[in-house]
MARMAR-517133 format. One record per residue (C-alpha): x, y, z; residue number from 1; chain. Coordinates in Angstrom, 3 decimals. Layout:
<sites>
X:Y:Z:NUM:A $
...
</sites>
This chain:
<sites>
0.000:0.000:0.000:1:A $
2.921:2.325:0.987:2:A $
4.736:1.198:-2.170:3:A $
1.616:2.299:-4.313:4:A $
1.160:5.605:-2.624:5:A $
4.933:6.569:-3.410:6:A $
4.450:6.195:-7.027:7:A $
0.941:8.214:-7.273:8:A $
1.884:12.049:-7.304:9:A $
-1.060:14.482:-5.453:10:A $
-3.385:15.099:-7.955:11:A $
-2.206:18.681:-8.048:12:A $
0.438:17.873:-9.681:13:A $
-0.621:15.276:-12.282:14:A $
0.718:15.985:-15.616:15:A $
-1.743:16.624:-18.646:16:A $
-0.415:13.629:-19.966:17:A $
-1.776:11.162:-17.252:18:A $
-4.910:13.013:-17.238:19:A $
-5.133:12.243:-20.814:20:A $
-4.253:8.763:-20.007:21:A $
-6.829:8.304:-17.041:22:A $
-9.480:9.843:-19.955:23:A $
-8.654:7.001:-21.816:24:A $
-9.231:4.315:-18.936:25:A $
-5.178:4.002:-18.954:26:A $
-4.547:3.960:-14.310:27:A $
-0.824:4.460:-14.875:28:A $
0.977:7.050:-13.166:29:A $
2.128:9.683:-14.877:30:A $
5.665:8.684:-12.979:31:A $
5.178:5.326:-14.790:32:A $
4.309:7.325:-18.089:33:A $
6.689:9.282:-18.619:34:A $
8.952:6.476:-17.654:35:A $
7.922:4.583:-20.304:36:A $
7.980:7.091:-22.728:37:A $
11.515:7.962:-21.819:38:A $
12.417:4.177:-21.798:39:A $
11.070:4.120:-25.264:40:A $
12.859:7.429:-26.639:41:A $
16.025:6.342:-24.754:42:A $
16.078:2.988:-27.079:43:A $
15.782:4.739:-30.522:44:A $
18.516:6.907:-29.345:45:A $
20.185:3.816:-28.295:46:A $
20.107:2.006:-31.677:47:A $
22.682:2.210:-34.405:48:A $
20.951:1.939:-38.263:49:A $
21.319:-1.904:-38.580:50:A $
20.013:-2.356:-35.381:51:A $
17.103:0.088:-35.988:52:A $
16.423:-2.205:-39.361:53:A $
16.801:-5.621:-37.715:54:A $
13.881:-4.515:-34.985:55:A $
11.984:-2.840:-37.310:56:A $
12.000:-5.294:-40.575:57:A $
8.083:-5.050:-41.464:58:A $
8.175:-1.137:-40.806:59:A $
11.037:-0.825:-43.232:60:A $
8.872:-2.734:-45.170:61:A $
5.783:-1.313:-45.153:62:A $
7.733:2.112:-45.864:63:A $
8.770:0.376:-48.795:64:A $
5.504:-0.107:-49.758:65:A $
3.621:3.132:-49.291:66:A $
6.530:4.900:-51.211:67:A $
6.269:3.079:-53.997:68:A $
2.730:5.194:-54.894:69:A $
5.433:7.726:-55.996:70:A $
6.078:5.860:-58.772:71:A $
3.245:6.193:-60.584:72:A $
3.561:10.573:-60.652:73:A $
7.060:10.015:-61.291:74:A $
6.425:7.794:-64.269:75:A $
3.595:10.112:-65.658:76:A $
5.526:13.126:-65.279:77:A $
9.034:11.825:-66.609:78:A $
6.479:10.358:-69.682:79:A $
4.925:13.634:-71.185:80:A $
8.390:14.895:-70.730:81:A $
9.651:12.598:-72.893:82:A $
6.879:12.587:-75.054:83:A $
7.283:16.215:-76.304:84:A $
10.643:14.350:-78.077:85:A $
9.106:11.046:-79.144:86:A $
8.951:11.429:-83.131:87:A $
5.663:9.158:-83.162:88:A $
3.407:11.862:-80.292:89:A $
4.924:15.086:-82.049:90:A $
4.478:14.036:-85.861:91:A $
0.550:13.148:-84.505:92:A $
0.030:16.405:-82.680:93:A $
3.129:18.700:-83.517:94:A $
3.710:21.374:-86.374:95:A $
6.797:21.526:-88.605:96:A $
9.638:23.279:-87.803:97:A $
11.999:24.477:-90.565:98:A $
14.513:25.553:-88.355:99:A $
14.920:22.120:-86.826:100:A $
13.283:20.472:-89.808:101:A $
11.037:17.789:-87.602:102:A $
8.195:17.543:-86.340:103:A $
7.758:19.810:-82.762:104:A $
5.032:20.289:-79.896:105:A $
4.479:24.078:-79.548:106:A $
5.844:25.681:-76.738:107:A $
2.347:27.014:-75.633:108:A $
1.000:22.798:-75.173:109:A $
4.434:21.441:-74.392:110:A $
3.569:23.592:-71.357:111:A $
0.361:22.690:-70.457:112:A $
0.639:19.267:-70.991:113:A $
3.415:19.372:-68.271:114:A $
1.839:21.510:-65.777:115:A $
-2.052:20.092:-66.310:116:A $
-0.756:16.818:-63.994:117:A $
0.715:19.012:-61.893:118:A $
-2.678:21.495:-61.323:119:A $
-4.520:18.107:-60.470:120:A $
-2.015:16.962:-58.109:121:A $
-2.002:20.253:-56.800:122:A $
-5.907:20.021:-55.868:123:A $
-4.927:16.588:-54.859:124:A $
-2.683:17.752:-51.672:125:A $
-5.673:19.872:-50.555:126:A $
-7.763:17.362:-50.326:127:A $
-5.578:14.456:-48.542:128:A $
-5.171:16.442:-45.880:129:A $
-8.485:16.452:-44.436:130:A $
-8.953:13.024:-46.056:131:A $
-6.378:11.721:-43.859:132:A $
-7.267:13.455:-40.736:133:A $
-10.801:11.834:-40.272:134:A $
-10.065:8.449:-42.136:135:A $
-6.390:7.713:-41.633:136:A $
-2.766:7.138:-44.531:137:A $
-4.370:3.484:-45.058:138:A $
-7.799:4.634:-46.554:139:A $
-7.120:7.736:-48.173:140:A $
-4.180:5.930:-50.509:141:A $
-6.374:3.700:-51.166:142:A $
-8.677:5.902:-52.281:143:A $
-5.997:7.656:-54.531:144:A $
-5.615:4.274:-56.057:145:A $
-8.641:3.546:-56.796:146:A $
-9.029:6.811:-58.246:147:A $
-5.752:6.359:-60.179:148:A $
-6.791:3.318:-61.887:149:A $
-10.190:4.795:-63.064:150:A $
-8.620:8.401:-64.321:151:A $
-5.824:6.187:-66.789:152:A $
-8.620:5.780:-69.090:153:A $
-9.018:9.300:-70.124:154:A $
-5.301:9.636:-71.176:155:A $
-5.119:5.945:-72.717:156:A $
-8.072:7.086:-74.936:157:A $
-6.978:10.562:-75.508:158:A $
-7.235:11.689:-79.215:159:A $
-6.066:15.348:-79.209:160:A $
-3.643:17.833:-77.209:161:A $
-7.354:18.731:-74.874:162:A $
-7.813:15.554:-74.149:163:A $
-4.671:14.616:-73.011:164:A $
-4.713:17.981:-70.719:165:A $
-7.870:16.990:-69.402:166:A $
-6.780:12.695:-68.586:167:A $
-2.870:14.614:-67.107:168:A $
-5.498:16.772:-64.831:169:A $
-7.486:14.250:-63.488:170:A $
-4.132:12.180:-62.815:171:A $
-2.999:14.218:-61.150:172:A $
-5.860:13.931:-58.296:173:A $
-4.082:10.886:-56.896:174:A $
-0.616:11.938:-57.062:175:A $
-1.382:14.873:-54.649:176:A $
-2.730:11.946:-52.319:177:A $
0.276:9.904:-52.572:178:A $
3.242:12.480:-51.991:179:A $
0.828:14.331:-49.264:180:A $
1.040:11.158:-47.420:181:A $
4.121:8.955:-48.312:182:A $
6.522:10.764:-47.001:183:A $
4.290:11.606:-43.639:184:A $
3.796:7.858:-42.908:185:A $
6.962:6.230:-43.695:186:A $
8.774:8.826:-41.092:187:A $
5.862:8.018:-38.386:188:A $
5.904:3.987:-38.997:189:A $
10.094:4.098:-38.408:190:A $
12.218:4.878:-35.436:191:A $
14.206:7.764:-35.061:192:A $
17.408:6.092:-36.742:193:A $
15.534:5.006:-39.886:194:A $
13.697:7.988:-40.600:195:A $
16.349:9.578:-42.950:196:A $
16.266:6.418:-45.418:197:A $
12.764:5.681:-44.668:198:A $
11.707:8.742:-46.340:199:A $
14.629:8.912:-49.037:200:A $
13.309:5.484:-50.600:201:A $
11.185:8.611:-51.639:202:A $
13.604:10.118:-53.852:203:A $
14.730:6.581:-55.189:204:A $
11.371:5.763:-56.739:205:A $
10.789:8.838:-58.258:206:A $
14.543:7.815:-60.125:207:A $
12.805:4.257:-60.512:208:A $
9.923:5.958:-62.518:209:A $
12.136:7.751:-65.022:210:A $
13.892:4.481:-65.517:211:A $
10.865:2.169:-66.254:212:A $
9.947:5.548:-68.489:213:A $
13.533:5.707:-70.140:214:A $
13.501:1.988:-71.085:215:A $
10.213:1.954:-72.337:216:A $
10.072:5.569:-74.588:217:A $
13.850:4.008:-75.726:218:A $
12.172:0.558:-76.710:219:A $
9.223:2.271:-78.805:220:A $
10.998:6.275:-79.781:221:A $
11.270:4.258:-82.913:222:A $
7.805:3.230:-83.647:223:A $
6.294:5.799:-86.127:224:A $
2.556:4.564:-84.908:225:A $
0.501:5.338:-82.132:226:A $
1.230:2.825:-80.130:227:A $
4.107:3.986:-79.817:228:A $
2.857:6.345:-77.031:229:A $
-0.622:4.569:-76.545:230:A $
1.345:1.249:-74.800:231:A $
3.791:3.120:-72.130:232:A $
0.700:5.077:-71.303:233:A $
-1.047:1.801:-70.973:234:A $
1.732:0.522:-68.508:235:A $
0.582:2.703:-66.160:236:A $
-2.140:0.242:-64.689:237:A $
0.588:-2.119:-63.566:238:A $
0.742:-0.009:-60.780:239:A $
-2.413:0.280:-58.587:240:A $
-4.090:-3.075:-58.207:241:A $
-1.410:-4.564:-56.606:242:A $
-0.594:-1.479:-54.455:243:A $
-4.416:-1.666:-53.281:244:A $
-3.936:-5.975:-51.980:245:A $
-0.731:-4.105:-49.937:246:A $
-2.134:-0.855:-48.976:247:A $
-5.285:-2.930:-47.543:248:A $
-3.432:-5.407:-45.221:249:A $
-0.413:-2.604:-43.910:250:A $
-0.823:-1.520:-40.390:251:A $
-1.971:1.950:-39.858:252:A $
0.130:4.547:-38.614:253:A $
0.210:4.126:-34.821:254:A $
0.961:8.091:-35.006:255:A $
-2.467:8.912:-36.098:256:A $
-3.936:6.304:-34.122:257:A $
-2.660:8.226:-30.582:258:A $
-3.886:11.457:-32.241:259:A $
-7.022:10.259:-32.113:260:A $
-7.171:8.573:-28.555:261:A $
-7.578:4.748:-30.206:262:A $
-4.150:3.408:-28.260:263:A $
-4.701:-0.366:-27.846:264:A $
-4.582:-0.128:-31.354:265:A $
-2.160:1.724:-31.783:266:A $
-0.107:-0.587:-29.795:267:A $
-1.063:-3.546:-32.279:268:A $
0.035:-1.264:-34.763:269:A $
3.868:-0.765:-33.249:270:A $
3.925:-4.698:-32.238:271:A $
3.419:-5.445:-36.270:272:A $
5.821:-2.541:-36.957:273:A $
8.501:-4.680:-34.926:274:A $
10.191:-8.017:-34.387:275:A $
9.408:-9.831:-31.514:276:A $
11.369:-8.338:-28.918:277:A $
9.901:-5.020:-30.022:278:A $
6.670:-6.277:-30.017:279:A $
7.113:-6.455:-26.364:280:A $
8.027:-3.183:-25.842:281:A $
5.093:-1.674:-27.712:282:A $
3.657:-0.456:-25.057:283:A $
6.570:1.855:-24.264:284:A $
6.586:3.210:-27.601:285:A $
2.908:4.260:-27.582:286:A $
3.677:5.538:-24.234:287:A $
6.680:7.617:-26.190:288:A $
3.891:8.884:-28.706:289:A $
1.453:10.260:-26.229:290:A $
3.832:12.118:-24.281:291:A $
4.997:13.873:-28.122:292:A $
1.217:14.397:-28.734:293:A $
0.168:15.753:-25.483:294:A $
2.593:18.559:-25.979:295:A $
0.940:19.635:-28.933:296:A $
-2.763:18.966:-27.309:297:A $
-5.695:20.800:-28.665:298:A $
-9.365:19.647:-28.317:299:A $
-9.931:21.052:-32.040:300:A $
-9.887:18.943:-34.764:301:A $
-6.740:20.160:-36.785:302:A $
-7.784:23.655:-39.197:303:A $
-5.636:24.459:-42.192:304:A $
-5.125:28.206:-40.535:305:A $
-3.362:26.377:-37.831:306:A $
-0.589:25.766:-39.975:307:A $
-0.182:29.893:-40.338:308:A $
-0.643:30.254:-36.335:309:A $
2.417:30.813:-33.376:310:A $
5.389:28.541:-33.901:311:A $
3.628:26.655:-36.836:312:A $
3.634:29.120:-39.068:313:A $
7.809:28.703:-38.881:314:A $
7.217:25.087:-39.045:315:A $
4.798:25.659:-42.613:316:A $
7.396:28.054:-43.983:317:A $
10.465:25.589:-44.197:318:A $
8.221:23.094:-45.235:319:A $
7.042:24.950:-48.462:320:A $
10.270:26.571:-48.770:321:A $
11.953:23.418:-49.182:322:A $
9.195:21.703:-51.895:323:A $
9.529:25.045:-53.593:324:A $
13.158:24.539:-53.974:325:A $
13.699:21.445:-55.440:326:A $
12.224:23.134:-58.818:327:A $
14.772:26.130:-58.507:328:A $
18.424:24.238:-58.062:329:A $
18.290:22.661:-61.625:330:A $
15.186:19.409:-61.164:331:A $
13.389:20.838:-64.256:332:A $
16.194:20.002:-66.148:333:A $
16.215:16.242:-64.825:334:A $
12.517:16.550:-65.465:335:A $
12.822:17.082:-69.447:336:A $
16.419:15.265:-70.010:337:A $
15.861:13.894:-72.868:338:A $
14.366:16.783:-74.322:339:A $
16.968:18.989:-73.016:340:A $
19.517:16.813:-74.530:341:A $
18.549:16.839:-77.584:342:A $
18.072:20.397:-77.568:343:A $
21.700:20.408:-76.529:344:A $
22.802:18.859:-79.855:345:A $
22.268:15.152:-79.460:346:A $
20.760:12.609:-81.840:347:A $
17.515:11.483:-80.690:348:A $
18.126:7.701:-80.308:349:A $
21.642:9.466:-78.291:350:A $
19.386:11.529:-75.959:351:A $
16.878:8.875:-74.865:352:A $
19.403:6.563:-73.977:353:A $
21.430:9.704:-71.841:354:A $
18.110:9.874:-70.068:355:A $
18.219:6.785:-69.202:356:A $
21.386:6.257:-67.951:357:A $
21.072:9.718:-65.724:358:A $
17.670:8.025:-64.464:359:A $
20.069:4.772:-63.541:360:A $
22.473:6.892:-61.875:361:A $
20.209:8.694:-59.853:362:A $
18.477:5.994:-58.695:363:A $
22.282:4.688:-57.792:364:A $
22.954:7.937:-55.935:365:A $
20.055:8.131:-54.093:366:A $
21.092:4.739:-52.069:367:A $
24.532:6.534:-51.492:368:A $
22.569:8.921:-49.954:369:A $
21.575:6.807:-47.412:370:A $
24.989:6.684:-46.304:371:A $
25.406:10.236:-46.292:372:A $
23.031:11.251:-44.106:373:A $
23.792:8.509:-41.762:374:A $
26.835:10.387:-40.987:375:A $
26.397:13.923:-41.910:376:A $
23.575:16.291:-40.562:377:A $
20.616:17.494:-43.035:378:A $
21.813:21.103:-43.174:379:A $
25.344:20.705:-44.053:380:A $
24.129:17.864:-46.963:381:A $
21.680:20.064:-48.214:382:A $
23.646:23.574:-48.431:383:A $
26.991:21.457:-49.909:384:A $
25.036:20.121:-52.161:385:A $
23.032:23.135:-53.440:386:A $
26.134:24.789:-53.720:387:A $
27.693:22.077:-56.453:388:A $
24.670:22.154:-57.922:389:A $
24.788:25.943:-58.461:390:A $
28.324:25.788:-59.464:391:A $
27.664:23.056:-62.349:392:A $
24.062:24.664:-63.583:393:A $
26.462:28.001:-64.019:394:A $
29.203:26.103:-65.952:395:A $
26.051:24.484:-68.127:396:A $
25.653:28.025:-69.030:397:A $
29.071:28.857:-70.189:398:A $
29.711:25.636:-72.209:399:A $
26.420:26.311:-74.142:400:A $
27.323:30.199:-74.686:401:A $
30.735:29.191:-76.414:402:A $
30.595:30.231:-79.999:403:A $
29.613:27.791:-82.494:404:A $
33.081:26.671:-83.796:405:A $
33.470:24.385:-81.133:406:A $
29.642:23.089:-81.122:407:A $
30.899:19.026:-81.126:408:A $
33.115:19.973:-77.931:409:A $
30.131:22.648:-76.130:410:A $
27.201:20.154:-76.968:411:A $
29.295:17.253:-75.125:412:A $
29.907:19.672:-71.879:413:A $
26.879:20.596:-72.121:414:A $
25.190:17.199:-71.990:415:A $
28.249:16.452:-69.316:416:A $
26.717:18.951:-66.784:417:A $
23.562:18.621:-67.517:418:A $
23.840:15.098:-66.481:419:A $
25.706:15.820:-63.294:420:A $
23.288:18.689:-62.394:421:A $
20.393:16.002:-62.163:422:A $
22.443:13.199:-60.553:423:A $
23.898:15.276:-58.366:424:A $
20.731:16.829:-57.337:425:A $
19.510:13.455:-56.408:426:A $
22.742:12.153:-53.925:427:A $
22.086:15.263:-51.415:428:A $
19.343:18.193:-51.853:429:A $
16.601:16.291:-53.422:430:A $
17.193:13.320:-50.982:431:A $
17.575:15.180:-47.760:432:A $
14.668:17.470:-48.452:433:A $
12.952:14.466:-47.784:434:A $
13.853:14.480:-44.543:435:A $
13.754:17.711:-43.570:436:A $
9.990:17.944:-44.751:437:A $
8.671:14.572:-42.811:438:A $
10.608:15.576:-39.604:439:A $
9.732:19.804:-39.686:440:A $
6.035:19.475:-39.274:441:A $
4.033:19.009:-35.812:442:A $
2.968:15.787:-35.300:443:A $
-0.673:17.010:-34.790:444:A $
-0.526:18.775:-38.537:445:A $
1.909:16.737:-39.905:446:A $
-0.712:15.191:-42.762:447:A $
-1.891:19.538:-43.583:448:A $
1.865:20.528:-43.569:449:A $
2.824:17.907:-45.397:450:A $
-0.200:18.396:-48.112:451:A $
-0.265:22.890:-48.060:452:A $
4.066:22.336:-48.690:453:A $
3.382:20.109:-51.642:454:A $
0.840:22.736:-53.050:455:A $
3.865:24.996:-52.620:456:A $
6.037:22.651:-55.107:457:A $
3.415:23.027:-57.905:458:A $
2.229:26.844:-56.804:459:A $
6.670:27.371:-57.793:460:A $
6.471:24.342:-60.396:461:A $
3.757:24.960:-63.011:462:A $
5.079:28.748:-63.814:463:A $
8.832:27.126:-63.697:464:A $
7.752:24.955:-66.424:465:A $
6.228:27.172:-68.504:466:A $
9.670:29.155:-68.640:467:A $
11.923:25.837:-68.564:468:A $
9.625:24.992:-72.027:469:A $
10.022:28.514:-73.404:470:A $
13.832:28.801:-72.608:471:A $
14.621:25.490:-74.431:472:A $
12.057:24.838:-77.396:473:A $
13.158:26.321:-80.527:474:A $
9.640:28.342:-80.748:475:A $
10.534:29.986:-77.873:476:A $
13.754:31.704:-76.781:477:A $
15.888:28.694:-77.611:478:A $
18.428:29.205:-74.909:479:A $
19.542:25.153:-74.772:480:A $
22.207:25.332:-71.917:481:A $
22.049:29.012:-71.399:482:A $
19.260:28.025:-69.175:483:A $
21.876:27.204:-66.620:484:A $
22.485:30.905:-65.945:485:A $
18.602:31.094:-64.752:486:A $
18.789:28.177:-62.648:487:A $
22.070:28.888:-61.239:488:A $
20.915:31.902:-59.875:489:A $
17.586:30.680:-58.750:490:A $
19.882:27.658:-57.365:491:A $
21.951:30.202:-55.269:492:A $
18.803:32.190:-53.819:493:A $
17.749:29.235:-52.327:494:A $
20.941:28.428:-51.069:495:A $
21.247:31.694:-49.419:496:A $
17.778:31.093:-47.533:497:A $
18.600:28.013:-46.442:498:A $
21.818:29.374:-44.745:499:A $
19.489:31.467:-42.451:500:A $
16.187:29.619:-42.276:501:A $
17.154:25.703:-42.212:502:A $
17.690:24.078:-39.025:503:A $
19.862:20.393:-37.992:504:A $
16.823:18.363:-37.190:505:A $
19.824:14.888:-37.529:506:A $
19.070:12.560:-34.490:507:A $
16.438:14.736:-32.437:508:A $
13.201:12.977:-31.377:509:A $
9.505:14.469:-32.014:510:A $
9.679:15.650:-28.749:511:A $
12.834:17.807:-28.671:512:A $
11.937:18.817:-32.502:513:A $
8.603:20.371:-30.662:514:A $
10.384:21.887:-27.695:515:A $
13.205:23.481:-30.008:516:A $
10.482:25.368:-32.079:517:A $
8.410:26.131:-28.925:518:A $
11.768:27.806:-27.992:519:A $
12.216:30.067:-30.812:520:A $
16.030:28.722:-31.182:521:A $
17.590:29.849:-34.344:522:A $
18.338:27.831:-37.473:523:A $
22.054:27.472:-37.225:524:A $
22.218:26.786:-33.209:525:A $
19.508:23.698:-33.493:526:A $
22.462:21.425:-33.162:527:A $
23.665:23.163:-29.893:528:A $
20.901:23.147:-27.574:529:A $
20.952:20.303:-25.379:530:A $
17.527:18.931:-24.186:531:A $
16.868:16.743:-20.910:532:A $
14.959:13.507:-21.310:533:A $
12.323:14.804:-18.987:534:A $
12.154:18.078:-20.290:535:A $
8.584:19.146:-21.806:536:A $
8.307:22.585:-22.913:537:A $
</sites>
């Protein structure tokens, strides 16, 4: 009796959390709470990589899974791309060009048939956020896949440059719902040391799209019928059926479960998450959860003008700044290579295969990346990085401005840094944005952060693809690798923000990621404060 008294604080002095917990039927102490919860944070921090992977093997998995929806915008958007330079697609709905004498897309359609997936997608991430607040990751990507396999039809069937606009629009519905979410669940199903690859697989896929995309626009570029576009658009369905069978039996994330109060299963949820020696620790780990979600308690259900509210609003701000970035240090150009490429000076059987190795080798150096930010911090990877990238996108420029003498030698530079622009964009900033974007957001918001920063990509995107269209197609200004001047300097902008506005989020738990934004601690000194394991505001 004595014993039990010891361990049951005055009620004066009970924590929110255990009143939370003693709403939920849960008697445990809040001494015994937060003891578990610290137990549980204590053991991530505990864990090296390999370790983290052998106790987590059907998370890993299951991350695995849910990013592999990324494939299927990453396919579609690599595939118009390459399109506008498949002879078959622009001798059907192109105009002659005497200056290149073939067959081209006009700049004015080459444009909107790359931005109209883009403006769907962009509806898309408005509506999985509310989608997955009230019915959970599980349901709503199902939902985009059903969706996804019903909206193929209007592109398969597609007969003119409208209709095509129209089947890209509706596309793009589901591809808001997948990138809103992947990157959301697979850092919430992981612990703490897997949370940097768990959301890079991200970047990998979207290099495994443009692969399947290169192979398949090589195999047919020299088909002069309409199959020769109709079958890789038909390829598409491989995707969601199979994707549903997984989507339907993977555990839902035990994150969202705590968020709204449903913890015994949430704790099945983290036991299937786990091998079996997690599985008994489960318990501990939910424990770990409600602690991180207490501190961000609010009887509301979550508002989209939260998100532009207190220390949220700095929260919202990296996370869009980030999306926004990866179309201003050079991706655009990654985006069209093959059209770039040949805009460069290369043949057109020469330019499809280029895209497809630089697809290869950035799916290659995104699984380097894994290694990278094992031992490096997400800051230092991603202003290094921008940096190269600004430094090659700047010599793309200057090897495409030398006078036309030397074209063999300019148009091989040119193709040179072009190449290492993309790859290189894929081994640190794309890779680590990843990151930085599933880690930034409250816990509370994460699936409205996580959807409003992805409406900031295609808010930046659609106009940058109008000008990356313009800048290279001989209709427009026909600037080839000049183009690297622009996004060099674009590149270095957001370099410069990042300096001042991008914390080191490397190794830090939910919890201290709350308390360091509750404190108002500035970007660059992140990685200096020091935060007690029973430390809550």
């Amino acid at each position: 009796m004595s014993t039990e008294k010891s361990q049951t604080p005055p009620a004066d002095e009970k924590s929110s959390i255990d009143k939370a917990h003693i709403e939920h039927g849960d008697l445990k102490s809040a001494a015994d709470y937060m003891g578990d919860a610290m137990e549980a944070e204590h053991a991530e921090y505990s864990m090296t990589v390999m370790e983290a992977v052998r106790a987590h093997p059907t998370a890993c998995f299951w991350a695995f899974v849910m990013s592999f929806t990324i494939i299927m915008e990453s396919y579609d958007v690599f595939l118009i791309g390459n399109f506008v330079a498949l002879p078959a697609f622009t001798s059907r709905f192109g105009v002659w060009n005497e200056a290149s004498q073939k067959f081209v897309i006009v700049t004015k359609w080459q444009s909107a048939l790359q931005v109209s997936g883009q403006l769907g997608a962009l509806i898309g991430v408005f509506m999985a956020g509310p989608i997955t607040t009230r019915v959970g990751y599980r349901w709503a990507t199902l939902f985009g896949l059903t969706l996804m396999n019903a909206t193929i039809f209007v592109s398969f069937f597609a007969d003119s440059l409208p209709v095509f606009f129209v089947g890209q629009l509706l596309e793009g519905l589901p591809w808001g719902i997948f990138i809103a979410n992947a990157p959301a669940y697979c850092s919430e199903i992981v612990p703490l040391r897997l949370r940097a690859p768990a959301t890079q697989i991200l970047q990998m896929f979207w290099a495994v799209g443009s692969i399947i995309v290169g192979a398949v626009t090589f195999v047919y570029n020299g088909r002069d019928d309409k199959q020769a576009y109709k079958i890789p658009i038909a390829l598409q369905w491989m995707f969601p059926l199979p994707l549903m069978v997984l989507m339907f039996l993977a555990p839902e994330s035990p994150w969202w479960l705590v968020r709204k109060g449903r913890h015994e299963e949430a704790t099945r949820s983290v036991a299937r998450l786990g091998n079996k020696s997690q599985q008994l620790h489960a318990g501990e780990t939910v424990a770990m959860m409600r602690r991180v979600v207490e501190l961000e308690k609010n009887a509301e259900q979550p508002k989209f003008r939260e998100l532009f509210q207190g220390t949220d609003l700095r929260r919202t701000l990296i996370v869009c700044g980030i999306y926004a970035a990866q179309n201003l240090a050079g991706n655009l150009i990654a985006n069209q290579a093959v059209y770039f490429f040949e805009q460069a000076g290369m043949s057109t059987n020469t330019a499809f295969a280029l895209g497809l190795i630089t697809s290869a080798l950035q799916m290659l150096f995104v699984m380097l990346s894994w290694i990278l930010t094992t031992y490096y911090g997400r800051r230092s990877i991603y202003l290094w990085g921008t940096l190269f990238n600004v430094v090659m996108l700047i010599s793309l420029g200057i090897a495409a401005s030398i006078p036309g003498d030397n074209f063999v030698s300019a148009s091989n530079a040119q193709a040179a840094f072009g190449l290492i622009a993309s790859v290189m964009f894929t081994f640190a900033a794309a890779p680590v944005s990843w990151c930085v974007i599933a880690e930034t957001s409250a816990i509370r918001l994460r699936p409205m952060t996580t959807g409003i920063g992805r409406a900031t990509y295609y808010i930046v995107e659609i106009p940058c693809i109008f000008l990356a269209s313009w800048m290279l197609n001989p209709t427009g200004a026909n600037l080839g690798g000049r183009c690297g001047y622009v996004w060099g300097a674009t590149g270095f902008v957001t370099l410069v923000t990042a300096y001042f506005c991008l914390p080191e989020m490397k190794g830090r738990s939910y919890r201290e990621i709350d308390i360091l934004f509750k404190r108002k601690v500035a970007a660059r000194k992140f990685d200096e404060v020091v935060i007690q394991p029973e430390e809550n505001e």
